[in-house]
C-alpha positions as CSV (number, residue, x, y, z in Angstrom):
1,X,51.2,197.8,156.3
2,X,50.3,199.4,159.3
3,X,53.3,202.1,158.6
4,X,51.9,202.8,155.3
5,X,48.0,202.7,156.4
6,X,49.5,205.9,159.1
7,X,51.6,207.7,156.0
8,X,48.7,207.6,154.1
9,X,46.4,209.3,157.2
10,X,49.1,212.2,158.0
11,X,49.3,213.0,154.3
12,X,44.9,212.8,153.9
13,X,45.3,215.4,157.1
14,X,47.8,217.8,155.7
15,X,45.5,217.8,152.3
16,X,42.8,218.6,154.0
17,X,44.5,221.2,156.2
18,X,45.8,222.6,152.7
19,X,42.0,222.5,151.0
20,X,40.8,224.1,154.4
21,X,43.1,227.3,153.9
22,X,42.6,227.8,150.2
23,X,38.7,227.7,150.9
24,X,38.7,230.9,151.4
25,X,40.9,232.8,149.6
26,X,41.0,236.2,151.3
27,X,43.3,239.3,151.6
28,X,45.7,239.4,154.3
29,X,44.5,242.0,157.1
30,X,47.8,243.3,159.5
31,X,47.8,242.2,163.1
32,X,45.8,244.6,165.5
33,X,43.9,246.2,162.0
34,X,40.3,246.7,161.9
35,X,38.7,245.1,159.1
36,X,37.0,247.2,156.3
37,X,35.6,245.2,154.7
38,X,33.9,241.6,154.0
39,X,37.3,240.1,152.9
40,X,39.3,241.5,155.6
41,X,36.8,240.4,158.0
42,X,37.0,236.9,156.8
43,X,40.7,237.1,157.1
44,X,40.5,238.4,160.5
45,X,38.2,235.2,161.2
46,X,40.6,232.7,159.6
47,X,43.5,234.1,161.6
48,X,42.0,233.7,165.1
49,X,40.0,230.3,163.8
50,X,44.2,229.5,163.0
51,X,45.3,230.3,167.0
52,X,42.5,227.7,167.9
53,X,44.0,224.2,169.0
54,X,42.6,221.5,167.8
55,X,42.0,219.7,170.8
56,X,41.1,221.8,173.8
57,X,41.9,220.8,177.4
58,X,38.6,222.2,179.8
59,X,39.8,224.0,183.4
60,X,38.4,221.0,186.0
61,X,38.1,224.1,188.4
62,X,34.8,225.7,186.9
63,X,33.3,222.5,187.7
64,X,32.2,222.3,191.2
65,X,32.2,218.4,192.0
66,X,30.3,218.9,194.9
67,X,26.8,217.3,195.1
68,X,25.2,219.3,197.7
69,X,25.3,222.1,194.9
70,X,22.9,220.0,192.4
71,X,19.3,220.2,193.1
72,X,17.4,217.1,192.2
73,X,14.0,215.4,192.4
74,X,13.7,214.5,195.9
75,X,11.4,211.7,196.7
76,X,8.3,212.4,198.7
77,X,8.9,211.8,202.3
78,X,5.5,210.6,202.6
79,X,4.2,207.4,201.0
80,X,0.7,206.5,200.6
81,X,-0.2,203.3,201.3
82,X,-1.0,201.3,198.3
83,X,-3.7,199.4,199.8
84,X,-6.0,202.3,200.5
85,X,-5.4,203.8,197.2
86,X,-6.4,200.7,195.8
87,X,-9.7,199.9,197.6
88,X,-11.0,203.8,197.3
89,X,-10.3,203.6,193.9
90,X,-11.9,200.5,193.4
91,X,-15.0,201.4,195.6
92,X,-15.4,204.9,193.5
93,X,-15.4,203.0,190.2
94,X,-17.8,200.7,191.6
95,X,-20.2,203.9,192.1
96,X,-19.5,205.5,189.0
97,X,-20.9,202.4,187.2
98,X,-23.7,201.9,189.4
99,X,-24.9,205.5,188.2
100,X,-24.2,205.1,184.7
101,X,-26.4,202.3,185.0
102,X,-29.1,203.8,186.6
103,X,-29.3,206.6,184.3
104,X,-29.5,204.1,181.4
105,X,-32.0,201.9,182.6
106,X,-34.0,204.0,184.7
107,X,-34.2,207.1,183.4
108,X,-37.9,208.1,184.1
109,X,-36.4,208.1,187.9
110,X,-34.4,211.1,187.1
111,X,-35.2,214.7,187.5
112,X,-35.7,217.0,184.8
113,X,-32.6,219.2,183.9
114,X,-32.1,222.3,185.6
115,X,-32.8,225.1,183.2
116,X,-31.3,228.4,182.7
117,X,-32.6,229.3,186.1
118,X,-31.2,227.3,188.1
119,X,-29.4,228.9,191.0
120,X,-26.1,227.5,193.0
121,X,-25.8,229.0,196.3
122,X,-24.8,228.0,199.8
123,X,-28.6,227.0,200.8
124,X,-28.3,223.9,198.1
125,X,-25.7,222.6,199.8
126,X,-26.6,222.3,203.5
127,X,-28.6,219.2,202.7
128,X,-27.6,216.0,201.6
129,X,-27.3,215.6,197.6
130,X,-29.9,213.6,195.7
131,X,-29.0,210.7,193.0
132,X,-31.9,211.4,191.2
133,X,-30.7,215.3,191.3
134,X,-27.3,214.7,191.1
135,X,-27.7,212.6,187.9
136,X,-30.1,215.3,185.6
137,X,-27.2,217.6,186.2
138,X,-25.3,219.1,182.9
139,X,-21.4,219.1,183.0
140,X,-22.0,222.5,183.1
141,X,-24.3,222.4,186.0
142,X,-22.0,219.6,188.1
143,X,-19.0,221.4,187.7
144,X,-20.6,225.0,188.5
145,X,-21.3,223.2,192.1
146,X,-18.1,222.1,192.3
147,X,-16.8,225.7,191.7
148,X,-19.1,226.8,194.8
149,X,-18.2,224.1,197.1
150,X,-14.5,225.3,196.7
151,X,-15.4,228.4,197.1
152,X,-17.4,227.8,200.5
153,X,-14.8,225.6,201.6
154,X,-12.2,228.1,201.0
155,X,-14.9,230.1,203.8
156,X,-14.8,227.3,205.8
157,X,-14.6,228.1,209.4
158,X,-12.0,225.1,211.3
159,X,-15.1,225.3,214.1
160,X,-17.1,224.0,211.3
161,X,-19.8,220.7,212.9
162,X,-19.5,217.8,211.5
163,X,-22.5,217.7,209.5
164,X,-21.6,220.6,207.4
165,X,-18.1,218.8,206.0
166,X,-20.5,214.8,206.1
167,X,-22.6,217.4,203.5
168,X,-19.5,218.9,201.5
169,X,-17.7,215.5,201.3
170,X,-21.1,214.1,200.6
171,X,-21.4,216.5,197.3
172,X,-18.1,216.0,196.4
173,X,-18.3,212.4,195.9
174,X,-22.0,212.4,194.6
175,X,-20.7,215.1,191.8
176,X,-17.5,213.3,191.0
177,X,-19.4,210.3,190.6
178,X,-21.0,211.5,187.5
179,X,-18.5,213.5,186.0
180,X,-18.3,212.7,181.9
181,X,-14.8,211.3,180.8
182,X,-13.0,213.0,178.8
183,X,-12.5,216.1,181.2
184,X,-12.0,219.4,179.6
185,X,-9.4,221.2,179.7
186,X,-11.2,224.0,181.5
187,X,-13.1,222.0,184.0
188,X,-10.3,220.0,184.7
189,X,-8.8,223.3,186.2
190,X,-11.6,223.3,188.7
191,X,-11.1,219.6,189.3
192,X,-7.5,220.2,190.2
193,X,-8.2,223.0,192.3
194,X,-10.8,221.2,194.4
195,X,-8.1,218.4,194.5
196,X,-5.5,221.1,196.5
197,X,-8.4,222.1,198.7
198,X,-9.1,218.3,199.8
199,X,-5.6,218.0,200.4
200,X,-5.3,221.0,202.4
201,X,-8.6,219.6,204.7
202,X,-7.2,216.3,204.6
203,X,-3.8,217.1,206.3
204,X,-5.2,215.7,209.7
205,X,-5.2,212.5,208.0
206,X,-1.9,213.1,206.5
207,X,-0.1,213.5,209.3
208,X,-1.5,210.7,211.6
209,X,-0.6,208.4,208.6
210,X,2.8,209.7,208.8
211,X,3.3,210.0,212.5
212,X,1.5,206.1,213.6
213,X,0.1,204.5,210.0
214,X,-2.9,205.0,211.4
215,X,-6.1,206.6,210.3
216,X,-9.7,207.2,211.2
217,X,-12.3,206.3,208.5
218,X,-15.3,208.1,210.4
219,X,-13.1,211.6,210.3
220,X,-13.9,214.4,208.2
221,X,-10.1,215.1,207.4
222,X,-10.2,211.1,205.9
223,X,-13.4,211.9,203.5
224,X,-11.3,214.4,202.0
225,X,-8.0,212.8,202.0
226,X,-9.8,210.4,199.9
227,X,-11.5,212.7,198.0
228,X,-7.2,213.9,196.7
229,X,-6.6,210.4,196.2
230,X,-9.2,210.1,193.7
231,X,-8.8,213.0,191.5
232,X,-5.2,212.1,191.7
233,X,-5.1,208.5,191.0
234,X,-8.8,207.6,188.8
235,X,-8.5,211.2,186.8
236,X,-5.4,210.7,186.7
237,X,-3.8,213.7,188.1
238,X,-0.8,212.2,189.6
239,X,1.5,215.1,189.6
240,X,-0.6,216.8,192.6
241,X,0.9,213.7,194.8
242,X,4.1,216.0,194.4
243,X,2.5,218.6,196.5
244,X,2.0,216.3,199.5
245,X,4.8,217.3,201.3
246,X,4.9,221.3,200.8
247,X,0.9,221.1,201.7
248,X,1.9,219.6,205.0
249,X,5.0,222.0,205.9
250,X,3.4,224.9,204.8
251,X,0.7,223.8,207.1
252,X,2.7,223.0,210.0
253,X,4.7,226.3,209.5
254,X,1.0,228.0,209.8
255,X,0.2,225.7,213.0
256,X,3.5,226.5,214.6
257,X,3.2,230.6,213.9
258,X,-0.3,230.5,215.8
């Protein structure tokens, strides 16, 4: 059976092999010829399509079997331990429903909202942000801040006192407190960007976590570290962990060149 099951597959093949060359039933074109036209093109194709084995061996040598050549995902050398992330995320949502709270159930205690002529500028942030102000803002309004406290951080001096970044960090957390869930796209943007600024103030942090597990909660560096964590981690921005490590080298390569 099995002898007749094989005849009967070698002569399926050759009938199919026939069929295959009468599909097409074109003039013959001579070896080395150009074709003229859309027959002798056809022929031309059938005749090298004829030359092609069936079963093609590949040369092993165009494949470099090396591993050192492949690029791939490294991990980050620098974890973050999960126990902070946890209890700053957990303390932040714990604020963000204590204002959503007050501004249901208390909302005579809030300020009017700014109108059209409000102002942002450096002078409203050299003192300490205000619930009651903080909560009348518009998304418009909050993120508009956040735009200018980038932007004056990106001034920053590193001589800066320490009451200037208690203020900054200060805003930061009062604004992103009250920040409306879904995030536009557009504000997001901003979000993200104040996220790679936090990091960047926060390397202090970074680094003595790396070095000795340590860290120091009354530093300014930590208020901002946490500050990354957040928009990382509670808006959900996890991809900017990824930039952990090439923040810190690029800072050390700026620390080392001075």
């Amino acid at each position: 059976r099995i002898q007749i099951l094989f005849e009967m597959l070698c002569s399926s093949d050759d009938e199919a092999l026939g069929l295959q060359q009468q599909a097409l039933p074109v003039g013959i074109l001579a070896e080395g010829a150009t074709p003229q036209d859309g027959l002798q093109y056809l022929s031309f194709v059938q005749s090298e399509s004829a030359a092609i084995p069936n079963i093609m061996t590949a040369d092993r040598s165009l494949f470099s079997t090396q591993t050192s050549s492949v690029t791939m995902a490294a991990k980050p050398r620098f974890d973050i331990p999960q126990e902070l992330i946890d209890r700053q995320v957990r303390s932040f949502s714990d604020l963000r429903q204590y204002c959503a709270r007050m501004r249901q159930s208390y909302p005579y205690k809030i300020n009017p909202t700014p109108g059209d002529d409000f102002v942002i500028s450096d002078e409203l942030l050299r003192v300490d942000p205000d619930l009651a102000f903080t909560l009348s803002l518009t998304q418009a309004h909050l993120f508009g801040i956040i735009e200018h406290l980038v932007e004056v951080l990106g001034r920053r001096d590193q001589h800066v006192n320490k009451h200037g970044d208690r203020v900054y960090t200060g805003w930061l957390f009062s604004l992103f407190s009250v920040i409306e869930k879904p995030i536009p796209m557009d504000y997001m943007s901003l979000l993200r960007t104040a996220g790679r600024k936090c990091l960047e103030l926060g390397y202090p942090t970074i680094h003595r976590l790396n070095s000795s597990g340590s860290h120091d909660e009354a530093d300014a560096s930590f208020h901002y570290f946490v500050l990354f964590l957040l928009i990382c981690h509670y808006f959900q921005q996890y991809d900017l962990l990824e930039e952990v490590d090439a923040t810190s080298l690029q800072l050390q390569s700026l620390s080392l060149s001075r």
